[in-house]
N, C-alpha and C positions, 0 to 999 in steps of 0.2 A: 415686401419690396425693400430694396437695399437703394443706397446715393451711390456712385464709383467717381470719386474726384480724378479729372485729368492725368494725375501723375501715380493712377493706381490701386492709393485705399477704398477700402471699399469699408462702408458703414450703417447702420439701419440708418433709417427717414425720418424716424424721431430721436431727439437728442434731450440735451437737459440745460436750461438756460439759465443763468446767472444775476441777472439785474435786480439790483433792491439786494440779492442776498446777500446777510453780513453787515447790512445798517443797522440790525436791531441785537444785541447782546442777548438778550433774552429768546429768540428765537432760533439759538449759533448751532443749537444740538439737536432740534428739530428739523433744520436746513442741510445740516451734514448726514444727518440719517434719512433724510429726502433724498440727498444724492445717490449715498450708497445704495438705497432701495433701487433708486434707474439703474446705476448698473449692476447690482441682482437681478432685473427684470431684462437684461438684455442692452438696455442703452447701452453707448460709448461714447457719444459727444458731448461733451462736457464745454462749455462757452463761456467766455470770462473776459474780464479788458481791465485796462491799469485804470480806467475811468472812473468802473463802481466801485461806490466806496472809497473810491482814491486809493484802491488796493485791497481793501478788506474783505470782496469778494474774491479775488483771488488768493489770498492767507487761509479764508476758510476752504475754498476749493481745495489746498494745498493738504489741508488737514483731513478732509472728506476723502482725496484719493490716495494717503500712506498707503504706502505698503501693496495695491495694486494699481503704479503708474500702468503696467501693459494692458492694464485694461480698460484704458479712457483713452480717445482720439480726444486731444487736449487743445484747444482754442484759443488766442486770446487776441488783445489792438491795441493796436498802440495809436497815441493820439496822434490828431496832427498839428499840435503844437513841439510835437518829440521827434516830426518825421523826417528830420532834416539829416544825414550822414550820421554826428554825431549821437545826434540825440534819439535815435534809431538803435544803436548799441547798449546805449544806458538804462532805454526802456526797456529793453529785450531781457538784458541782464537782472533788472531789478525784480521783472515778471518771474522769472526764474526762479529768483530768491523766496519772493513770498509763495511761490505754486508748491517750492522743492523740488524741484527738477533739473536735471539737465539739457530739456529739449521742450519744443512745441512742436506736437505735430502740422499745425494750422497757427500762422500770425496774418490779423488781418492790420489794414490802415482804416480809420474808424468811421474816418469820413474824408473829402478833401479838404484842406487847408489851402495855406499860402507856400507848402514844398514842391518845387515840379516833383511831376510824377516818375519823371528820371533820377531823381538823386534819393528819392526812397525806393524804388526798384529793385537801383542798385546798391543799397544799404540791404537790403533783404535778401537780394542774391549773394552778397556777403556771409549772411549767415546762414543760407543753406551749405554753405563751401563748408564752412567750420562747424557745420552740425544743431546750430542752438534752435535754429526752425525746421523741417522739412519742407515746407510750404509753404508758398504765401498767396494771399489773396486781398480784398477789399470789402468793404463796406457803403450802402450809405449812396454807391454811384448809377447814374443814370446810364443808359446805353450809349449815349453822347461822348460821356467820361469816358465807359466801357472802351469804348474807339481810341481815344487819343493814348490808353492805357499800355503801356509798354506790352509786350507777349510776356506768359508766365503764370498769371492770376489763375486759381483753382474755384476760385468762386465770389459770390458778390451777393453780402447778406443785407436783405433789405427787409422794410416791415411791408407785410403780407398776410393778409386775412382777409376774410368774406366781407369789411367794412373797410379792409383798403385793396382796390382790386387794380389799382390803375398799371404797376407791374405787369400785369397781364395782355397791356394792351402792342408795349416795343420791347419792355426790358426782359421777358419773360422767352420773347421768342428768341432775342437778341441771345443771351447765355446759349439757349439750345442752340441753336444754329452753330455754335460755336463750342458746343461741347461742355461746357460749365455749367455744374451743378449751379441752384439758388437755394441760399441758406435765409429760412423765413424766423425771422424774430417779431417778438411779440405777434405768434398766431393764437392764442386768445384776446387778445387788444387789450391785453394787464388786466384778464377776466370781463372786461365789459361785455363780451359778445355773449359772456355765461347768462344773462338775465334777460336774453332776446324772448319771447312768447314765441316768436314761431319756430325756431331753434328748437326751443324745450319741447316743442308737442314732437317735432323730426326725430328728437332724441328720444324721447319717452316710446314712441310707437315703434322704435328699433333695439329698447329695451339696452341703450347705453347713456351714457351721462352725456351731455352738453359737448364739455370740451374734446372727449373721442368722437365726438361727430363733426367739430369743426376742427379738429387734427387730420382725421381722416378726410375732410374735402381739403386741408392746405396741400397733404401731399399724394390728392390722387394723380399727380399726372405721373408720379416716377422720376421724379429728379429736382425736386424741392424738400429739404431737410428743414422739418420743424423744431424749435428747442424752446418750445415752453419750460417755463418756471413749476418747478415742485414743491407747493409749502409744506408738504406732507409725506408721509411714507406711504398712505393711502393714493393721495396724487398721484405720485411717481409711479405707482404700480399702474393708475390706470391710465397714465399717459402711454407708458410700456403696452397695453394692451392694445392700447386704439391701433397699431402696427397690423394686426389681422383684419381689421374692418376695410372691407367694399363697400360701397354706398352705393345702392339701388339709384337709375338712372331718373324715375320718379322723386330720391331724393335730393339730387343734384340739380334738377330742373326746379323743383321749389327755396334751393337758396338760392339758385339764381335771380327767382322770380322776388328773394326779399332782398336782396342784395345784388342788383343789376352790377354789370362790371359795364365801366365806362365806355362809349362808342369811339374813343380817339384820345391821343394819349395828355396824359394831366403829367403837371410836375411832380416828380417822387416822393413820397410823405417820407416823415421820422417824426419820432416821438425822442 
């Protein structure tokens, strides 16, 4: 399966997710050849924001993809303490700097602040005029948000996994209905859901690991892009592969059963 954003690109359903990477000096060469490994194995989302690290995961990102920028659909957000006219230029610009680049294919708003959604809009329409984004989209918002949201947004990345199902109940339909992809972060719940017992036995008796089993439930419907985190070359590889996996309808019906999704809709989590 492939995601097709609004205005076009088209990209696999798994990506490669960013948070935490670049906190730890020690780990800088292990996390950059994680990356490169997803995109040897096919990825191309690469997701990042001025937040982690206060920029150090995007320095390393920047480092991870010299030399083949065309082949990463490239992510980032800006806060919304930045999201105001000005402060929307400065952050776009600084991302830049630390990624190496001249463009994002993808800028999201991280979350809502206190900027109307009008005067960051149009700061982002801005810079798709003069090239520095192709795209923008959001983070973080409810379907409620989703409405009052200017036209424009290519997608709206929120946390989603078989232990936060509540997206599924307005937000999930709300995108579709409307043609926008959902970009799911942390679909392993930062590996908690690796250490489930019933998980492990689903995974074991389908002869794949853990989180290819709950990769392949975050994006069985077709239009949910997961970007787990790779601490490894090995990771990334088998994130890369969960891409092929169908999950038997017997196996869908027993996360259901460990993992009800809620009967009406709850307030949107974050982590």
């Amino acid at each position: 399966m492939s995601i097709r954003f609004p205005h076009g690109p088209v990209v696999p359903e798994i990506g490669i997710g960013t948070w935490f990477v670049g906190d730890d000096p020690r780990r800088r060469d292990d996390e950059i050849a994680a990356i490169r490994a997803g995109l040897d194995a096919g990825l191309r989302v690469v997701d990042t924001a001025e937040m982690y690290g206060s920029g150090r995961s995007e320095e390393l990102v920047g480092e991870a993809i010299a030399g083949r920028r065309d082949d990463v659909f490239l992510v980032s957000k800006v806060l919304p303490s930045n999201a105001d006219a000005a402060g929307v230029r400065r952050a776009v610009e600084a991302s830049l700097g630390r990624l190496g680049t001249d463009r994002l294919d993808l800028y999201l708003l991280h979350w809502r602040g206190g900027v109307p959604f009008e005067e960051t809009v149009a700061a982002f329409e801005r810079l798709v005029d003069d090239g520095s984004i192709l795209a923008w989209g959001v983070s973080n918002l409810d379907p409620d948000e989703m409405a009052e949201l200017p036209d424009g947004a290519v997608t709206d990345q929120v946390l989603y996994n078989p232990t936060r199902r509540g997206p599924e109940v307005d937000l999930l339909p709300w995108l579709r209905e409307h043609g926008i992809p959902t970009m799911a972060y942390s679909p392993l719940e930062q590996s908690r859901v690796l250490d489930d017992v019933v998980l492990a036995g689903l995974a074991s008796d389908l002869g794949i690991t853990v989180a290819q089993l709950v990769l392949a439930w975050v994006v069985r419907e077709g239009d949910v892009l997961a970007i787990p985190k790779a601490a490894s070359v090995e990771h990334a590889q088998q994130n890369a592969a969960a891409r092929e996996l169908r999950l038997p309808d017997d196996v869908l019906a027993a996360i259901d059963a460990r993992f009800p999704a809620p009967t009406r809709p709850v307030p949107l989590e974050m982590l």
